[in-house]
Structure formats: C-alpha cells, structure tokens
C-alpha positions in Angstrom: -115.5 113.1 23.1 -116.0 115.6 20.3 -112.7 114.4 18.9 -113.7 111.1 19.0 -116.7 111.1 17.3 -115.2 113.3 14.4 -112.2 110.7 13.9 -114.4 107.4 13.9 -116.6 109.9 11.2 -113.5 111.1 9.2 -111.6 107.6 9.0 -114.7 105.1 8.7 -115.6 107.5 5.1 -112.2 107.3 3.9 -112.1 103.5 4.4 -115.5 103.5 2.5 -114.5 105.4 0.0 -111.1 103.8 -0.4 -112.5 100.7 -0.5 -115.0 102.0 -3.0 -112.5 103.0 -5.3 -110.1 100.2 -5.2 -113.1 98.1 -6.3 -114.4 95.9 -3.3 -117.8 94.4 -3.1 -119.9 97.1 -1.3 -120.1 94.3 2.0 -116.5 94.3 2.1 -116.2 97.7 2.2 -118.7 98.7 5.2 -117.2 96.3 7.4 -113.9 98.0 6.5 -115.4 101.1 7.0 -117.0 99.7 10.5 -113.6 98.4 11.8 -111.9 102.2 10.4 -114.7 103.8 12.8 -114.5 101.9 15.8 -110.8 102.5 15.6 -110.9 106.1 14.8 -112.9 106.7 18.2 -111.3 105.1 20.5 -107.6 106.3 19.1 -108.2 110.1 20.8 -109.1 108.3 24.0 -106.2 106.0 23.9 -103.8 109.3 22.9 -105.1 111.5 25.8 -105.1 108.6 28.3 -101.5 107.8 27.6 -100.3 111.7 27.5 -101.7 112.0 30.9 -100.0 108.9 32.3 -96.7 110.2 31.1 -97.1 113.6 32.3 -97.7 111.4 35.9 -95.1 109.8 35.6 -92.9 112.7 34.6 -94.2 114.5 37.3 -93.9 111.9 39.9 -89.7 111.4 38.3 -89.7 115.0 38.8 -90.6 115.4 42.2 -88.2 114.4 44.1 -85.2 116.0 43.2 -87.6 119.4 43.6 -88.3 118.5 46.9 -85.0 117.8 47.9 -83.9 121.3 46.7 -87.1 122.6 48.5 -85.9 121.1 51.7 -82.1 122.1 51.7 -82.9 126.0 51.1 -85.2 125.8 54.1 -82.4 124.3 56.0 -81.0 127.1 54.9 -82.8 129.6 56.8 -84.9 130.5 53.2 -88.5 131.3 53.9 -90.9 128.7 52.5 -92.3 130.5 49.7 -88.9 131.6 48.7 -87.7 128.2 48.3 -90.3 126.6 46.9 -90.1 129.6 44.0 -85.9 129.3 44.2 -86.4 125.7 43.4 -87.9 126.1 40.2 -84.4 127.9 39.2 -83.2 126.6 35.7 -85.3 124.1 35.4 -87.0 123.0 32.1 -90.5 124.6 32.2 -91.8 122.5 29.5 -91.7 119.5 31.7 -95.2 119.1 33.2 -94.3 119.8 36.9 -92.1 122.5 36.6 -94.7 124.1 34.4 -97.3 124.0 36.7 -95.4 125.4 39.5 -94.3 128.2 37.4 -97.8 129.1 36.8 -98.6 129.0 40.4 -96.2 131.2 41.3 -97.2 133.8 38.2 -100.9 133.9 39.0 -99.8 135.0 42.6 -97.1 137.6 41.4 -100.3 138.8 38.8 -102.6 138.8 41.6 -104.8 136.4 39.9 -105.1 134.3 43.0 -105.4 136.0 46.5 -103.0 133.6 48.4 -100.2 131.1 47.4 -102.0 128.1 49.3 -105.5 128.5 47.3 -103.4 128.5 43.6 -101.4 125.3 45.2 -104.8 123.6 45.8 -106.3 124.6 42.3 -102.9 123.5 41.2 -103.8 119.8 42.8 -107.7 119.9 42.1 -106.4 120.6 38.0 -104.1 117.8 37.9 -105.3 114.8 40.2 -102.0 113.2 40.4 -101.3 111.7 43.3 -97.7 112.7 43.5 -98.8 116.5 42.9 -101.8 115.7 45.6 -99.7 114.0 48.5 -97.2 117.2 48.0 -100.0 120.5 48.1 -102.0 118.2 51.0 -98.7 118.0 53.1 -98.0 122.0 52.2 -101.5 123.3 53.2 -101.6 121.5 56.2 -98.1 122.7 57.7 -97.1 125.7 56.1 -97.0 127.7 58.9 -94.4 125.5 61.1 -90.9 126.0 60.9 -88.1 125.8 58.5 -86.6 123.0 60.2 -89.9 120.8 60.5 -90.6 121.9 57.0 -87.6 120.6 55.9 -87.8 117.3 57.5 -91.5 117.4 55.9 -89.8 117.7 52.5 -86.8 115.3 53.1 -89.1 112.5 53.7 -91.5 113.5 50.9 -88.5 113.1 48.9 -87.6 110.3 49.9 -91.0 108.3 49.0 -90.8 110.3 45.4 -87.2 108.6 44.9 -88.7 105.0 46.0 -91.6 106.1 43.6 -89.1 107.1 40.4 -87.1 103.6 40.6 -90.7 101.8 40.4 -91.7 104.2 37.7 -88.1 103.2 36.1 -88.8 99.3 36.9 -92.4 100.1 34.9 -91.3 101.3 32.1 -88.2 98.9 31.5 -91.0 96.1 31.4 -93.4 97.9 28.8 -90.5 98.1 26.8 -89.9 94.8 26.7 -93.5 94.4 25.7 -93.5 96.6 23.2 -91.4 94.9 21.4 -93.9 92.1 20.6 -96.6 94.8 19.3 -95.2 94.3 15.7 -96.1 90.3 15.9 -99.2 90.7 17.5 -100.2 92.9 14.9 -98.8 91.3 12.2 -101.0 88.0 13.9 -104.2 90.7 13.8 -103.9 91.4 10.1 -103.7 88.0 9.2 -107.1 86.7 11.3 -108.7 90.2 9.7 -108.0 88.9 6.0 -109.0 85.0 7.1 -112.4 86.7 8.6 -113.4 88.9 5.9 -114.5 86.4 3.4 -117.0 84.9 6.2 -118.5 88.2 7.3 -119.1 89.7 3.6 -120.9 86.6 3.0 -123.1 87.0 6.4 -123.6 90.1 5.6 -124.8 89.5 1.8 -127.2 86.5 3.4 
C-alpha cells in the first residue's frame, strides 16, 4: 500500500509540473494531475495482482508433470521424501513451484524446520494457491501409507492438474485474443479524455 501511495504522489507532481511547464491553465493541469494520481495508485495493485495470478497459474501448469514424476519413483519402491526431493531434479528453480519446493526441502536439510510436513504446510499457508493447497492437504493427511496408495494418491492428483493446465491453456488463448483490442480501447479512452477536458476545466474554474 506503501507503494501505492508513493506512485499516485510521484506521478500526480510530475503531471502537475509537466503540465505546468508546457503552459496549461492551472485547472487543466490539476485534473491531469488528479487522473496521473489515481492511476499511479492503483498501477502497483494491478502489477502485484497479476504477478501473483501468473505465478498460479505457473504453478498450477507445473504441477502436474511433478506429480507424475512423484508418483512413478514411489512405484518405484523410492521412499516418499526421497521422491518428492528426486523430483525436483533438473528442474528450473526460478519457476515459482519448483522454487518453493526447493526451499522446503533446504529449511529441513538446515534444520530450520523440525519436520518435512510442518515446512510443506508453511509452504501452503505462504502461498494460498489452491493447486499448492489441494497437493500439501492430500500429503499431510496420508504420508504415512504406502508407496503404492501414495502413488495412486499422486497419479490422480495429476491427473486433475493436467485437466486444470488445458483450462489454464483455454484461459489464456482467450485473453489473448482480448488483448488485442487494448490498443483501440485505449486509443477510444484518450480521445473521450481530450473531448472532456474542456468541460471539466470550465467546472472547475466556475
């Protein structure tokens, strides 16, 4: 929120004093400088709202194919923990799931966290994904049956993350489509701004 405030601060005085300077009536420029403001606070919001929906989405993408890899090394006859660990072999750590995971299993190796479950849950409890939540809940609750109920466990899971990454994948073909009427739309936005701003300097000078 700190952010927030400072943008809509930092870009409603340089609208002012851009305004200012390229000679505008003094109305003109403080509803420029209002409509900089209201746009420079809710930008952060908008930018850490959409990071965190596509670090979902990435997860949820990623998911999947780890729990399929999960499930075959506890077929296997690898122990749980081992798997789950093995499974993060070669993978890209700078995507968000594989990341996390990667820190789970360090603060356990570091003894930061007493038991692998617990650093799972605060895994979940940091997050709030539901892809990342369905997965830990469905970990902590049967961790100590066998490999081969485990693995069935895991199968299915992956199978509901695959169903999940071609409805992700229908998603995001669709915004594309609709992003490509953003430049219009705001091409039709600039044009009502400059047809309004004669009418609100004068209310404002009234």
């Amino acid at each position: 929120m700190k952010k927030s405030y400072g943008m809509a601060l930092g870009v409603g005085a340089f609208m002012l004093v851009l305004c200012l300077f390229a000679g505008n009536t003094l109305g003109f420029c403080v509803v420029m400088a209002l409509i900089g403001s209201i746009a420079g606070f809710f930008f952060p919001l908008w930018q850490a709202s959409r990071k965190k929906q596509r670090e979902s989405r990435m997860i949820a993408m990623d998911m999947a194919e780890y729990l399929t890899s999960v499930s075959l090394l506890l077929t296997a006859g690898v122990s749980l923990w081992d798997a789950l660990k093995r499974s993060l072999s070669g993978k890209d750590v700078r995507r968000p799931l594989y990341r996390e995971l990667s820190g789970v299993f360090e603060q356990y190796e570091q003894r930061y966290t007493g038991d692998p479950v617990s650093a799972f849950q605060r895994m979940s409890e940091k997050l709030c994904i539901p892809a990342v939540s369905t997965f830990v809940c469905a970990l902590v609750q049967n961790y100590r049956k066998g490999n081969q109920e485990l693995a069935a466990l895991f199968m299915e899971l992956a199978g509901r993350s695959r169903t999940q990454r071609r409805d992700i994948a229908t998603k995001l073909a669709d915004e594309a489509t609709t992003l490509l009427l953003i430049p219009g739309a705001l091409a039709l936005l600039a044009m009502v701004l400059v047809l309004l701003a004669p009418a609100l300097i004068q209310l404002i000078q009234i």
